[in-house]
C-alpha positions in Angstrom: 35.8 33.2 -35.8 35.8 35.4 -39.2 38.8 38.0 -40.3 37.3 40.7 -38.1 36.6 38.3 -35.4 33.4 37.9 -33.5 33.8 41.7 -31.6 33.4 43.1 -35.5 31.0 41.2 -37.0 31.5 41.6 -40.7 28.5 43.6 -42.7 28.6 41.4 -46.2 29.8 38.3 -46.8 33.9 38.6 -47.3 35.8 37.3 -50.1 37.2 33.8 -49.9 40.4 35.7 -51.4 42.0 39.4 -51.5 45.0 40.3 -53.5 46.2 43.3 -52.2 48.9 45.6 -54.4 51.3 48.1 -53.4 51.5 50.9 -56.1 52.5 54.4 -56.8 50.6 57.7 -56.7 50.9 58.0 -60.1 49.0 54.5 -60.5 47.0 55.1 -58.0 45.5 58.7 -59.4 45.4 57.0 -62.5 42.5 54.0 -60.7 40.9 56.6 -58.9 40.1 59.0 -61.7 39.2 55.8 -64.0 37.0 53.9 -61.8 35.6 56.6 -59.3 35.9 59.9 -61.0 37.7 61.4 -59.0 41.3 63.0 -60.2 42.6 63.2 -56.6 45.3 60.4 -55.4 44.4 58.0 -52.2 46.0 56.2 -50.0 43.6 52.9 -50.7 40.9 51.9 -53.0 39.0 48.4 -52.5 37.3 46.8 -55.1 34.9 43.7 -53.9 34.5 41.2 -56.9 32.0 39.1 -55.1 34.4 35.7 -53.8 37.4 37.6 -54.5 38.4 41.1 -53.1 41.3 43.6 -54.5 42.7 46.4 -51.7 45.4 48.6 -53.7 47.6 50.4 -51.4 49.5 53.8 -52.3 53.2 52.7 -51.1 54.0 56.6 -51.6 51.1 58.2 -49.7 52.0 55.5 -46.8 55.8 56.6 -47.0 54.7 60.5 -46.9 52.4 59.9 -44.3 53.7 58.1 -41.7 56.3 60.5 -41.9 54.3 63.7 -41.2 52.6 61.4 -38.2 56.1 60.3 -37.0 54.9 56.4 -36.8 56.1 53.7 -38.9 55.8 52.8 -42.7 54.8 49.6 -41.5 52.1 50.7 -39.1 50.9 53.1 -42.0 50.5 50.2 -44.5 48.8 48.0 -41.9 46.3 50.8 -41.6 45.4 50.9 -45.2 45.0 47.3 -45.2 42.9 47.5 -42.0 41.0 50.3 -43.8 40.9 48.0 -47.2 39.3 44.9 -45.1 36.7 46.9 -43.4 35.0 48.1 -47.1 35.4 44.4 -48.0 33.4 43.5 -44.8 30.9 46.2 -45.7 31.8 49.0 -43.4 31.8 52.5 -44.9 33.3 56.2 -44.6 31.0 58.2 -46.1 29.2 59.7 -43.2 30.6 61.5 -40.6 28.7 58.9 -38.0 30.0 55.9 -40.6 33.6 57.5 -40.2 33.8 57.6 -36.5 32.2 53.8 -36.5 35.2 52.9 -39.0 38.2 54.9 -37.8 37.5 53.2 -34.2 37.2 50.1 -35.9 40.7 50.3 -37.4 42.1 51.7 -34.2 41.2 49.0 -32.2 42.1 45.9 -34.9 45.3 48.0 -35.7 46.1 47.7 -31.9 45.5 44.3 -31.8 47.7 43.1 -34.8 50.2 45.1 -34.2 50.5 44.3 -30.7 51.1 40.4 -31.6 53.5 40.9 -33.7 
């Protein structure tokens, strides 16, 4: 059975290894604008290197956000590296439909780890 497992069949082949790194906003911002153009801080960018796989995750926005939802930091970074592993499987949330596709993807893998824990 792969990462996703066999309900979420993965799209592309998946690295044989991610490093995942927590960083600031300011670091973040600083990634986005230098590799995507795009001045605006995120919560997680994913860069797939072919056998190897890089999720960086915005330890700030996570903070801030799981605030304003009232949920846990740890539920918040879980979701961002959810959301990390899905554009490493070839999933994408460009799209409205894509979105949808992803956003119930995450819900229901979120679920699941977090519920064996």
């Amino acid at each position: 059975m792969g990462l996703l497992g066999s309900r979420y069949p993965a799209r592309v082949k998946l690295p044989g290894l991610v490093s995942v790194s927590l960083i600031d906003d300011s670091e973040m911002q600083r990634v986005h604008t230098q590799f995507m153009d795009n001045p605006d801080p995120t919560d997680v960018i994913t860069f797939p290197y072919g056998e190897e796989g890089e999720i960086l995750i915005s330890v700030e926005t996570a903070t801030r956000k799981a605030a304003e939802l009232e949920v846990s930091f740890e539920r918040e970074i879980t979701l961002y590296l959810v959301h990390g592993l899905l554009h490493l499987a070839g999933y994408e949330d460009a799209t409205q439909e894509a979105r949808m596709e992803m956003e119930g993807l995450q819900e229901s893998l979120l679920n699941e780890l977090l519920g064996s824990l």
